[in-house]
Structures are given as C-alpha cells and as structure tokens.
N, CA, C and O atoms as a Maestro MAE file, in Angstrom:
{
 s_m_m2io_version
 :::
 2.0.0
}

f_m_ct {
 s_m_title
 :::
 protein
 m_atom[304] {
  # First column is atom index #
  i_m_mmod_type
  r_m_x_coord
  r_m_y_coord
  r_m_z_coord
  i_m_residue_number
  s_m_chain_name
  s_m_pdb_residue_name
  s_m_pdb_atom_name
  i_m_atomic_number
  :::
  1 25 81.199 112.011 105.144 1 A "UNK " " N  " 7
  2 3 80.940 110.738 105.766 1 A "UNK " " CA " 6
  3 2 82.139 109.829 105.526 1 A "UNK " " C  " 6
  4 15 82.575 109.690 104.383 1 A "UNK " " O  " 8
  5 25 82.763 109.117 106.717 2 A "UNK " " N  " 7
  6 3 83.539 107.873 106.383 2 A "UNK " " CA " 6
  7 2 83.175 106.813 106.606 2 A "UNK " " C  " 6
  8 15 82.357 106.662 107.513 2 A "UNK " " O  " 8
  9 25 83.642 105.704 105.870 3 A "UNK " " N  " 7
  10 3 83.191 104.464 105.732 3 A "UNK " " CA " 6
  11 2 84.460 103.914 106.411 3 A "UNK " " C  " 6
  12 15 85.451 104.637 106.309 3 A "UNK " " O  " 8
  13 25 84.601 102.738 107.099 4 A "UNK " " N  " 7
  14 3 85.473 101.844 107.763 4 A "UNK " " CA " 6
  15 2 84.601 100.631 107.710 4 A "UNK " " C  " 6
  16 15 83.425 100.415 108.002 4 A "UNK " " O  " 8
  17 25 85.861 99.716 107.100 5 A "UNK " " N  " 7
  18 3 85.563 98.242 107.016 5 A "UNK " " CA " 6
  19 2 86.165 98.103 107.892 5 A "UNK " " C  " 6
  20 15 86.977 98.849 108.439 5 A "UNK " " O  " 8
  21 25 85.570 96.387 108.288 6 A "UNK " " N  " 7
  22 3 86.095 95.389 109.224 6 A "UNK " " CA " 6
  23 2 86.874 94.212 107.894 6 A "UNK " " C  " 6
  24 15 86.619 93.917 106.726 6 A "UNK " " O  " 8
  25 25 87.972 93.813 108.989 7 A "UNK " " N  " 7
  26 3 88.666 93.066 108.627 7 A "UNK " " CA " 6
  27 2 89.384 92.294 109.545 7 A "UNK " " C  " 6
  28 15 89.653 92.730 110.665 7 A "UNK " " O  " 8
  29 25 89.817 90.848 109.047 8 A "UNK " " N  " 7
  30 3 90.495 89.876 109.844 8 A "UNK " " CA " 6
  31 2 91.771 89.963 110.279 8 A "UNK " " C  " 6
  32 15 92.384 89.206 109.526 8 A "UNK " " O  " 8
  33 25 92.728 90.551 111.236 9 A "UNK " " N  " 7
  34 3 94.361 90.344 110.907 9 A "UNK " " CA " 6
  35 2 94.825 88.814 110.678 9 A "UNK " " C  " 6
  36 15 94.792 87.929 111.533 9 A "UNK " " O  " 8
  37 25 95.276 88.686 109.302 10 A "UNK " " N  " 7
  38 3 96.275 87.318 108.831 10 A "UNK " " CA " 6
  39 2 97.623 87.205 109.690 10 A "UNK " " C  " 6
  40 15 98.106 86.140 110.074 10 A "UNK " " O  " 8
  41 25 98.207 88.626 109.953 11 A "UNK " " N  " 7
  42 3 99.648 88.481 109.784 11 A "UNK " " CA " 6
  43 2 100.418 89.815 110.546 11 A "UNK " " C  " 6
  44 15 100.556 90.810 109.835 11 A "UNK " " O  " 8
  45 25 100.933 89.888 111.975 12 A "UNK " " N  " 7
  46 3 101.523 91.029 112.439 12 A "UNK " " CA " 6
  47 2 103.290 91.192 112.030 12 A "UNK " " C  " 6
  48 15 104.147 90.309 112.044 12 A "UNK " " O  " 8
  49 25 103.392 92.273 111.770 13 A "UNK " " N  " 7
  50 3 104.868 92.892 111.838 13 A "UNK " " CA " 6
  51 2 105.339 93.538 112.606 13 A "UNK " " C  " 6
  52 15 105.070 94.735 112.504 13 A "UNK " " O  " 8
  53 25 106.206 93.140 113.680 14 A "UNK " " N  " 7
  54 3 106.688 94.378 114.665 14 A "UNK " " CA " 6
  55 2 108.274 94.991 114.109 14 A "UNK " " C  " 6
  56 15 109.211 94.522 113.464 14 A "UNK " " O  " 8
  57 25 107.986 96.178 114.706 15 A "UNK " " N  " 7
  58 3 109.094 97.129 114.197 15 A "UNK " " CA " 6
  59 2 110.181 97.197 115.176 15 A "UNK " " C  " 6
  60 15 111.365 97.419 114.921 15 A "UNK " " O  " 8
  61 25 109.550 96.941 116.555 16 A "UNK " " N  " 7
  62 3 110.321 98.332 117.639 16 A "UNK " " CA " 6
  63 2 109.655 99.430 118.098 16 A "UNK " " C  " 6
  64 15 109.692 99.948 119.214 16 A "UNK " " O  " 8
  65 25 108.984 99.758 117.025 17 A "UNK " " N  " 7
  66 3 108.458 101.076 117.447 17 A "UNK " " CA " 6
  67 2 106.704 101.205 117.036 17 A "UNK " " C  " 6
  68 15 106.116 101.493 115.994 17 A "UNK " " O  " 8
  69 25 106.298 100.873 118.282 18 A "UNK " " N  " 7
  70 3 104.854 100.935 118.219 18 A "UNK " " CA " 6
  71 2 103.753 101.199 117.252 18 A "UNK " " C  " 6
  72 15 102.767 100.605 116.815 18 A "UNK " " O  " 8
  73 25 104.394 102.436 117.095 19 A "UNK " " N  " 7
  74 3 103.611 103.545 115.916 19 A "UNK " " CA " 6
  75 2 103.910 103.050 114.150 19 A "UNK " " C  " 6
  76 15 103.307 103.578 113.216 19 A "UNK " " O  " 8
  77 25 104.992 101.909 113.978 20 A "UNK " " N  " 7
  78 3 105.231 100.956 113.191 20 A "UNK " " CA " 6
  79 2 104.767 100.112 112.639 20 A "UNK " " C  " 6
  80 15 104.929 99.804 111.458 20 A "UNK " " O  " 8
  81 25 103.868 99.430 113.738 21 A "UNK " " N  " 7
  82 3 103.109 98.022 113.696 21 A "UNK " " CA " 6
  83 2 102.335 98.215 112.520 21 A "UNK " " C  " 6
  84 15 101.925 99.233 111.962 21 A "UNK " " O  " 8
  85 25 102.226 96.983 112.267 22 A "UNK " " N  " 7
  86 3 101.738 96.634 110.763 22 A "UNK " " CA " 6
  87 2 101.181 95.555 110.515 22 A "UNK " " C  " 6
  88 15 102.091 94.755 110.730 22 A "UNK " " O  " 8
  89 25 99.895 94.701 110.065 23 A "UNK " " N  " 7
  90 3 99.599 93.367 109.890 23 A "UNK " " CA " 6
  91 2 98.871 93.607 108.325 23 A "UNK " " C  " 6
  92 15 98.586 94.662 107.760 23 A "UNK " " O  " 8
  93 25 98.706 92.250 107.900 24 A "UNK " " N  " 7
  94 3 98.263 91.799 106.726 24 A "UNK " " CA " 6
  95 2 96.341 91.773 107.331 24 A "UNK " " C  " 6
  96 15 95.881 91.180 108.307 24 A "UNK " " O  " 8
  97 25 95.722 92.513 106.466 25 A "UNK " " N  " 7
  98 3 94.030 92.180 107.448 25 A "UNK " " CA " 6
  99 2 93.440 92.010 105.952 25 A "UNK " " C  " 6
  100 15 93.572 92.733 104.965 25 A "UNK " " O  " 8
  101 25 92.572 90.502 106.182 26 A "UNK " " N  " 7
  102 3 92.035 89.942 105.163 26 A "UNK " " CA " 6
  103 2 90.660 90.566 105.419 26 A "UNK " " C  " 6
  104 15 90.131 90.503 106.529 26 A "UNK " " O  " 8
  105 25 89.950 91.324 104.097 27 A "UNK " " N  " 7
  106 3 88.767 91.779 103.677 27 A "UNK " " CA " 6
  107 2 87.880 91.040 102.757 27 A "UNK " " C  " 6
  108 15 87.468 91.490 101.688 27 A "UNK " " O  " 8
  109 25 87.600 89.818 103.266 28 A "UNK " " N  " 7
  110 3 86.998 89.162 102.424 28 A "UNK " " CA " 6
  111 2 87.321 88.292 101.384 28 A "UNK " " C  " 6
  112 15 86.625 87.628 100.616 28 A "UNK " " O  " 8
  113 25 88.826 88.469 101.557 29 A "UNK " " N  " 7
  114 3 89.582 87.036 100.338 29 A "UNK " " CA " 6
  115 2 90.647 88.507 99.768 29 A "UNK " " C  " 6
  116 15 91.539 88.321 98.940 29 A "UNK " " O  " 8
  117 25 90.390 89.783 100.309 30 A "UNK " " N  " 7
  118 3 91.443 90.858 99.757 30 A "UNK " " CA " 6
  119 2 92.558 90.798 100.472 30 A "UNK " " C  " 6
  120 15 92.007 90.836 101.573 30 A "UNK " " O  " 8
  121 25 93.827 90.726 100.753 31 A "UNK " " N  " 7
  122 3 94.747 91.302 101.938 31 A "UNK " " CA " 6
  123 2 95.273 92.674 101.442 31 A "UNK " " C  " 6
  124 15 95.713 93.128 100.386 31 A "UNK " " O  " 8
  125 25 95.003 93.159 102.795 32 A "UNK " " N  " 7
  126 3 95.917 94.629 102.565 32 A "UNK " " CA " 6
  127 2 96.867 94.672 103.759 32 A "UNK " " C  " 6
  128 15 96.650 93.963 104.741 32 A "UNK " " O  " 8
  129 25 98.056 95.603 103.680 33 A "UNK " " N  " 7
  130 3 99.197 95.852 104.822 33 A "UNK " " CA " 6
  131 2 98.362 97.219 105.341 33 A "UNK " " C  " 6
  132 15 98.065 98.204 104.666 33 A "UNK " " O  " 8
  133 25 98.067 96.943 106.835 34 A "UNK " " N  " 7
  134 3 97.162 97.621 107.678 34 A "UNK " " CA " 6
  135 2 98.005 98.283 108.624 34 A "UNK " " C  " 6
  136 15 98.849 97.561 109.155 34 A "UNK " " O  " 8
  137 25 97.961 100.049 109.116 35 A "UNK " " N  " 7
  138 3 98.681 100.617 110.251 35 A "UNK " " CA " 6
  139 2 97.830 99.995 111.636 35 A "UNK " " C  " 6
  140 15 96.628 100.192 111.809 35 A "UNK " " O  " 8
  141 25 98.770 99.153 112.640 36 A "UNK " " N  " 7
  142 3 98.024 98.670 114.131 36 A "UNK " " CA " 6
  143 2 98.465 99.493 115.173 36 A "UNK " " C  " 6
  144 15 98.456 99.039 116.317 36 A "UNK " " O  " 8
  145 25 98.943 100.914 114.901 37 A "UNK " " N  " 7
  146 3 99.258 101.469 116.298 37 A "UNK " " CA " 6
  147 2 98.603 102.019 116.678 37 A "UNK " " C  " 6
  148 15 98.985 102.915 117.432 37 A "UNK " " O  " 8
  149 25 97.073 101.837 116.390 38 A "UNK " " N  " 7
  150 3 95.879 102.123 117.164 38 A "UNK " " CA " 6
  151 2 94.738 101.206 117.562 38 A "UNK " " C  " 6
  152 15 93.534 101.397 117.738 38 A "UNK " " O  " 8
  153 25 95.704 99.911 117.660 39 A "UNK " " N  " 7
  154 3 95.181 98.674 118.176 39 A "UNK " " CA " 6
  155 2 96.478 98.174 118.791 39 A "UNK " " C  " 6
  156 15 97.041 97.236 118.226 39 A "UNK " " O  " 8
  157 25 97.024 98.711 119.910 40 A "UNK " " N  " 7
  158 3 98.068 97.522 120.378 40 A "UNK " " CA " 6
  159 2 97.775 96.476 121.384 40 A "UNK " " C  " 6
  160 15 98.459 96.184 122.365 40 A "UNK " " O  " 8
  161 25 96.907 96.071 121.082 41 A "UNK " " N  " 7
  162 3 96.019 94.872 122.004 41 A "UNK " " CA " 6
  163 2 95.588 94.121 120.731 41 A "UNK " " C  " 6
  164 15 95.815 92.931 120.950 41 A "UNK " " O  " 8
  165 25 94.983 94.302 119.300 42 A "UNK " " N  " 7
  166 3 95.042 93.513 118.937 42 A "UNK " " CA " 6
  167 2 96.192 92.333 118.090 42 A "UNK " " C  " 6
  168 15 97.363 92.527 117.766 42 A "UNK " " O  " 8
  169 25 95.415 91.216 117.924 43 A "UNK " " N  " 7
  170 3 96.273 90.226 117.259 43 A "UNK " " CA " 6
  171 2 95.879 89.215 116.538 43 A "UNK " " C  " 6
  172 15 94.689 89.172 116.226 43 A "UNK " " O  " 8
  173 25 96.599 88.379 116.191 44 A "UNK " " N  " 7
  174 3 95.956 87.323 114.886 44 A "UNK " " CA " 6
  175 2 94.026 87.443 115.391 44 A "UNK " " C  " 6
  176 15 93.359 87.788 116.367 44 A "UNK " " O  " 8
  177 25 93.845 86.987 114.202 45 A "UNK " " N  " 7
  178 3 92.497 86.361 113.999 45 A "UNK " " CA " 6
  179 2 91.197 87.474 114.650 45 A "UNK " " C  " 6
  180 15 89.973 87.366 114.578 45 A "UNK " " O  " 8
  181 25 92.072 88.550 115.295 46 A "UNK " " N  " 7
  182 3 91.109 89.524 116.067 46 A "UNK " " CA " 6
  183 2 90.446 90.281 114.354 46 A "UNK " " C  " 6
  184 15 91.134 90.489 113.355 46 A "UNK " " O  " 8
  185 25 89.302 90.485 114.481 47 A "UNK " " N  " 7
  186 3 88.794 91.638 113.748 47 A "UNK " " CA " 6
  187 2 88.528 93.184 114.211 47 A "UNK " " C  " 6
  188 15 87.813 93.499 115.162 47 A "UNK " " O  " 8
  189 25 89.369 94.256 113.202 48 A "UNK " " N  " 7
  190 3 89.728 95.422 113.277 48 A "UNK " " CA " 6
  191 2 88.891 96.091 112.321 48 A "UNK " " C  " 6
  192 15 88.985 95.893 111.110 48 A "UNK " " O  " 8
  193 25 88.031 96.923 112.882 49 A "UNK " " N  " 7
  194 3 87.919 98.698 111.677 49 A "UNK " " CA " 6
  195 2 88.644 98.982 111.298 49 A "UNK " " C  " 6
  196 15 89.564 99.273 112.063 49 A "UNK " " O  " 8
  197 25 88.926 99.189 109.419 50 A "UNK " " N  " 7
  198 3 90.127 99.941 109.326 50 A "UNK " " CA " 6
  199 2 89.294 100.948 108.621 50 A "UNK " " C  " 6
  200 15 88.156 100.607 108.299 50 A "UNK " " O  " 8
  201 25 89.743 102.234 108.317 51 A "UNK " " N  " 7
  202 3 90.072 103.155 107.542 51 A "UNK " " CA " 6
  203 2 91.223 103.786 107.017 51 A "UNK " " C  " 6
  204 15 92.240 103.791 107.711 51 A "UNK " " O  " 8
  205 25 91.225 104.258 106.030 52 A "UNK " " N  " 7
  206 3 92.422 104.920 105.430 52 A "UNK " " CA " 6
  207 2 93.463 104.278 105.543 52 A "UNK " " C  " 6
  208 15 94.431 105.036 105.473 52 A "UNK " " O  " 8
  209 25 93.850 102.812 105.744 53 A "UNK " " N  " 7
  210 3 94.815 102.145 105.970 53 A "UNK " " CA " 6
  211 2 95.439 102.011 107.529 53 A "UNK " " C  " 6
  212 15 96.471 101.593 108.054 53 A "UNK " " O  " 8
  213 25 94.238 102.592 107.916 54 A "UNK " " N  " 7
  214 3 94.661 102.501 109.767 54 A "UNK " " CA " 6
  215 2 93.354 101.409 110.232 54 A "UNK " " C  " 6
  216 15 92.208 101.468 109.785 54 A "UNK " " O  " 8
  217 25 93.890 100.379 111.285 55 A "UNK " " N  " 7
  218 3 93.136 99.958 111.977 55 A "UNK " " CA " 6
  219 2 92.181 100.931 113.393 55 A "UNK " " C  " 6
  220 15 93.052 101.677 113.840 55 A "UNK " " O  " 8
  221 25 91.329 101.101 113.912 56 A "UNK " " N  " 7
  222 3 90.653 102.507 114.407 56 A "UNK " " CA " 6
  223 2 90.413 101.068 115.784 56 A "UNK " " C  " 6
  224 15 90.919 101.203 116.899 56 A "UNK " " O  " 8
  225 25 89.916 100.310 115.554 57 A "UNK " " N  " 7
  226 3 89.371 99.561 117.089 57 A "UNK " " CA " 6
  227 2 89.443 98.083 116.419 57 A "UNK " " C  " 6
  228 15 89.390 97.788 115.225 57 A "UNK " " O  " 8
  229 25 89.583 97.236 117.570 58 A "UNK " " N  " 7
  230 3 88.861 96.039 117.586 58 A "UNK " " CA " 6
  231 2 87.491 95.364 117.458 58 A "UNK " " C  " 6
  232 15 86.751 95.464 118.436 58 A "UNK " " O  " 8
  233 25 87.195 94.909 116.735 59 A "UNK " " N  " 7
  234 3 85.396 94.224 116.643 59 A "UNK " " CA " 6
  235 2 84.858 93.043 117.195 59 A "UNK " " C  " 6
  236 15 85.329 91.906 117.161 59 A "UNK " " O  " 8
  237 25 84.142 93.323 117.546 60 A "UNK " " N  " 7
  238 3 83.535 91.445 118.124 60 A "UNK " " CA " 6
  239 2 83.152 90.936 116.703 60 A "UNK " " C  " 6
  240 15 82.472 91.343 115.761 60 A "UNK " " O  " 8
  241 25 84.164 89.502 117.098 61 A "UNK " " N  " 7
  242 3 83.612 88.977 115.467 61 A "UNK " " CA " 6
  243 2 82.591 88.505 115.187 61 A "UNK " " C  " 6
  244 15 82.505 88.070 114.038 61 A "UNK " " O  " 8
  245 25 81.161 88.361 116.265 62 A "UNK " " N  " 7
  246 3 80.012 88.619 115.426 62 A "UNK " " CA " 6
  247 2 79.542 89.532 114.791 62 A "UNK " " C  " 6
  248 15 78.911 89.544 113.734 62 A "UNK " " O  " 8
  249 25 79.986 90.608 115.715 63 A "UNK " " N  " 7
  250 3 79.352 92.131 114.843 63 A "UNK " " CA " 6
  251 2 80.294 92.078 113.570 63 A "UNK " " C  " 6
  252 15 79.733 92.506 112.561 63 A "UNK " " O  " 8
  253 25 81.351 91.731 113.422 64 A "UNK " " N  " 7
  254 3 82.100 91.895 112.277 64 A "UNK " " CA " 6
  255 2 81.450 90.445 111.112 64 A "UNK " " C  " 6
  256 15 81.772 90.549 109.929 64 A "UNK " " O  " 8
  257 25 80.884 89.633 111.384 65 A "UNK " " N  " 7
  258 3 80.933 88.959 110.500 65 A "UNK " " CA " 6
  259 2 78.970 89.008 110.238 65 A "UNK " " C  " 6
  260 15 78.313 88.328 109.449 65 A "UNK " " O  " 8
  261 25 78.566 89.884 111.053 66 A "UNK " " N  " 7
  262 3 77.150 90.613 110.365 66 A "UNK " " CA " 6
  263 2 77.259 91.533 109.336 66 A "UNK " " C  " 6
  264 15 76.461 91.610 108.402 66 A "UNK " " O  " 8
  265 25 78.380 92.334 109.515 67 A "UNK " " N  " 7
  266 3 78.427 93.270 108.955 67 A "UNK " " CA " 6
  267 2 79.181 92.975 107.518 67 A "UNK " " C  " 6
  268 15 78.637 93.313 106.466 67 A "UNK " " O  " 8
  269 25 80.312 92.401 107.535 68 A "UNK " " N  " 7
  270 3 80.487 91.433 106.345 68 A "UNK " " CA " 6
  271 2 79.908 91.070 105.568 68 A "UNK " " C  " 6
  272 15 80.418 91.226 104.459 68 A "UNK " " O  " 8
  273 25 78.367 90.298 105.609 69 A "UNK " " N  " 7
  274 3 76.908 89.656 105.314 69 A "UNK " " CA " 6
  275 2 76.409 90.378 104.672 69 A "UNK " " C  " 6
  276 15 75.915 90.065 103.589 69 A "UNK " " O  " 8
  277 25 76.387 92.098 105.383 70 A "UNK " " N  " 7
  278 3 75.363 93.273 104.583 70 A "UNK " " CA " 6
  279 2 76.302 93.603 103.540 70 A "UNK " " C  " 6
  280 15 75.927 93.766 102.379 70 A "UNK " " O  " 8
  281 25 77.428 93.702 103.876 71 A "UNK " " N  " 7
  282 3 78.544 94.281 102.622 71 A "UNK " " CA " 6
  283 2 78.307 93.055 101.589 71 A "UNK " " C  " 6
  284 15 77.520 93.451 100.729 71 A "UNK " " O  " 8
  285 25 78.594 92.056 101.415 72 A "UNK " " N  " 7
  286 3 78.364 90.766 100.768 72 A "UNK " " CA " 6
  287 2 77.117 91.226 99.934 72 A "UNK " " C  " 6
  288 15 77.044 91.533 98.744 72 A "UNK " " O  " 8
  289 25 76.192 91.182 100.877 73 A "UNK " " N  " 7
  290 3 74.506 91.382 100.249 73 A "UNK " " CA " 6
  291 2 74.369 92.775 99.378 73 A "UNK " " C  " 6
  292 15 73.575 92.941 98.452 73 A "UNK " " O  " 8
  293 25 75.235 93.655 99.833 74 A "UNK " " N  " 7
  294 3 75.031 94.855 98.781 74 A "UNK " " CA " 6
  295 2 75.743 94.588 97.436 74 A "UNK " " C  " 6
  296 15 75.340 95.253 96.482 74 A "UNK " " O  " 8
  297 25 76.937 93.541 97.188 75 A "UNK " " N  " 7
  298 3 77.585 93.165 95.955 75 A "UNK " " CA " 6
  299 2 76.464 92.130 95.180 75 A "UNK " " C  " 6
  300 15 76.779 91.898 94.013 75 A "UNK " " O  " 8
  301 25 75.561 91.660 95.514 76 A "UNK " " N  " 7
  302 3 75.234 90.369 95.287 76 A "UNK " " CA " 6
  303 2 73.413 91.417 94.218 76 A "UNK " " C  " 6
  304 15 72.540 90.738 93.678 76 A "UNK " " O  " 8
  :::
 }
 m_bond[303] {
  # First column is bond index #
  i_m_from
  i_m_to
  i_m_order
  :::
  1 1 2 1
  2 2 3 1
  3 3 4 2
  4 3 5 1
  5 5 6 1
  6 6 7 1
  7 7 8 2
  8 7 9 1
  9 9 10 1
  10 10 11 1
  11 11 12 2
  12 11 13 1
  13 13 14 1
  14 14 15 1
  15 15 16 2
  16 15 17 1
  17 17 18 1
  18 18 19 1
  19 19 20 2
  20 19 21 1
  21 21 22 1
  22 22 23 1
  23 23 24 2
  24 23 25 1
  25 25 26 1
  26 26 27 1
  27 27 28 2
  28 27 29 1
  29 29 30 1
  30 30 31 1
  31 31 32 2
  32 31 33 1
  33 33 34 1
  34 34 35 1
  35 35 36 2
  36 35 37 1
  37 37 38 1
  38 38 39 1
  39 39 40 2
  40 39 41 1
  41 41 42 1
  42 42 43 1
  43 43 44 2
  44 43 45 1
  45 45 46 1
  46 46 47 1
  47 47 48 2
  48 47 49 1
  49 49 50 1
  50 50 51 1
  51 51 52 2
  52 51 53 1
  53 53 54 1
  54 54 55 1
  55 55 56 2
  56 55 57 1
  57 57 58 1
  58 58 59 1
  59 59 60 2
  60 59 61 1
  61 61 62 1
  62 62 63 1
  63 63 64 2
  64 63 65 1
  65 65 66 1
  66 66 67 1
  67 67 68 2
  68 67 69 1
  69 69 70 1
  70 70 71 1
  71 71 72 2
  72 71 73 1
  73 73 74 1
  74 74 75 1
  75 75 76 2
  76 75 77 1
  77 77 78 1
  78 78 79 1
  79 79 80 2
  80 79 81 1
  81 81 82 1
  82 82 83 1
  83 83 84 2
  84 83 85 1
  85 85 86 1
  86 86 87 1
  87 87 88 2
  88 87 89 1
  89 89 90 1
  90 90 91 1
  91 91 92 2
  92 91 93 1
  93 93 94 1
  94 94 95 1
  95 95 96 2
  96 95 97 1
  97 97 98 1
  98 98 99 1
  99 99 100 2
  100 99 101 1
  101 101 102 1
  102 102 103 1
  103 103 104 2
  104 103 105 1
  105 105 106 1
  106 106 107 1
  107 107 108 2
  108 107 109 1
  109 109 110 1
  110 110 111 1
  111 111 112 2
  112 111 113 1
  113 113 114 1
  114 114 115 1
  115 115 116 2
  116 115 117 1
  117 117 118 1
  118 118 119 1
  119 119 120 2
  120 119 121 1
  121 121 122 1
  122 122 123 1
  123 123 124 2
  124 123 125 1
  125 125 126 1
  126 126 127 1
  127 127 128 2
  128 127 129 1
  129 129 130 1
  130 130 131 1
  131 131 132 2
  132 131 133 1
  133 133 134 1
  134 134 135 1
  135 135 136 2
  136 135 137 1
  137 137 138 1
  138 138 139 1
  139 139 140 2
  140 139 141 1
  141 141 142 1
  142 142 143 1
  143 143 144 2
  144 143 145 1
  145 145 146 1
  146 146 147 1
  147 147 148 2
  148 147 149 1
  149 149 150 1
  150 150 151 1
  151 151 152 2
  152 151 153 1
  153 153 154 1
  154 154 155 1
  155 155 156 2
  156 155 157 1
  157 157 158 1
  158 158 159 1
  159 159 160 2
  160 159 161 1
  161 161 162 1
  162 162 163 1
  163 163 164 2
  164 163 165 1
  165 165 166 1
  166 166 167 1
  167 167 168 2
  168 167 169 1
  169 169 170 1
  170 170 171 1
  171 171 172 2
  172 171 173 1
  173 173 174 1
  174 174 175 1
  175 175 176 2
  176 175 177 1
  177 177 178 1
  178 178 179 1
  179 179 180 2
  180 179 181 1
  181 181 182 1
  182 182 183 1
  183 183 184 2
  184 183 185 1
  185 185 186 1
  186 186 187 1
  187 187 188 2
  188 187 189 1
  189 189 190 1
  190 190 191 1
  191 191 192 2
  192 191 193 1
  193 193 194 1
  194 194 195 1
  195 195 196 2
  196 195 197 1
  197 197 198 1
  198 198 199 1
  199 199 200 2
  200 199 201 1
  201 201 202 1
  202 202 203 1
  203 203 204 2
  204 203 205 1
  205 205 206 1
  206 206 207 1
  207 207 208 2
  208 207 209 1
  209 209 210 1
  210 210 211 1
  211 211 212 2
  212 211 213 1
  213 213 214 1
  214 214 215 1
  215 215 216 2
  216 215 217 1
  217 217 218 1
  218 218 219 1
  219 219 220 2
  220 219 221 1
  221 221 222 1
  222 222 223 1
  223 223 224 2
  224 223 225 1
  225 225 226 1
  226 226 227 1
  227 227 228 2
  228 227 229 1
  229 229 230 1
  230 230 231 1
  231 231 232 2
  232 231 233 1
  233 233 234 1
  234 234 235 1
  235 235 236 2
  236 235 237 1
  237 237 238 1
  238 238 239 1
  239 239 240 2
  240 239 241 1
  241 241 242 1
  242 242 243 1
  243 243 244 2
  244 243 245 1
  245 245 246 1
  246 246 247 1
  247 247 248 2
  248 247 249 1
  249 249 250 1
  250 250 251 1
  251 251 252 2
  252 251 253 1
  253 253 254 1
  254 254 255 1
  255 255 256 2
  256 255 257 1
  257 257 258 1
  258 258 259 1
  259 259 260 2
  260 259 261 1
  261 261 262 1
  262 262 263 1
  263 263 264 2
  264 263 265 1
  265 265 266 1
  266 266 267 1
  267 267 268 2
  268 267 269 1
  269 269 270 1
  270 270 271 1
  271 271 272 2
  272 271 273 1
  273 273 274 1
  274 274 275 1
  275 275 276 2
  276 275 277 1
  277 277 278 1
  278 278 279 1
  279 279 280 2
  280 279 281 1
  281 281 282 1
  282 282 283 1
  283 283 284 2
  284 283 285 1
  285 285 286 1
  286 286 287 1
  287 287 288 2
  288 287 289 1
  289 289 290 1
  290 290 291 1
  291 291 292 2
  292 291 293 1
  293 293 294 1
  294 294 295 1
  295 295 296 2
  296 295 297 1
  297 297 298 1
  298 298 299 1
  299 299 300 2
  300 299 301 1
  301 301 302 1
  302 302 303 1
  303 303 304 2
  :::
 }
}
C-alpha cells in the first residue's frame, strides 16, 4: 500500500528542463523540496499529492484541506 500526502506548493524552481522542476510544498508547517515534472500545470498555492518526493497530481483544495483535518485528527 502507498500513502501520498497533499501538500501546498510555497515555492517553484525552474531548471530548463522539465523533468527538473522542483518547488518547496508546505505539509502542514513542514517544507520539503518536491519533484513537479508530473505536474507541469501546477503552481504557487495549487495543492499537489506527493509521494516519494514526487508530486503525482493536483488537488482541489477542498479535498486537500479535508484531508489535512483527518491527518490532523489522527495526530491529535
């Protein structure tokens, strides 16, 4: 089974080369440096699935900030 969080992009880096792209995606007050060359449509403030350090899709940020809520509620 894999798990993929949602997260906010803070911050894009372009390279040149597509498969490069890179943003800062805030997890809740965490930042991590995220692979976006499987989001080249997204951008700031969009919320992304990541796994394994790859962004996988774009999220509607309600569904992303429900899902946030349950993750929240399982720490709590």
């Amino acid at each position: 089974m894999c798990l993929a969080i949602p997260g906010k992009i803070v911050s894009t880096t372009e390279s040149g080369d597509p498969l490069l792209r890179t943003g800062k995606v805030n997890f809740g007050g965490v930042c991590k440096e995220v692979n976006l060359a499987y989001v080249p449509k997204a951008d700031l403030e969009d919320y992304v699935i990541v796994h394994v350090g790859f962004a996988l899709s774009v999220l509607d940020p309600e569904e992303a900030k429900i899902t946030l809520d349950l993750i929240q509620q399982m720490h709590n």
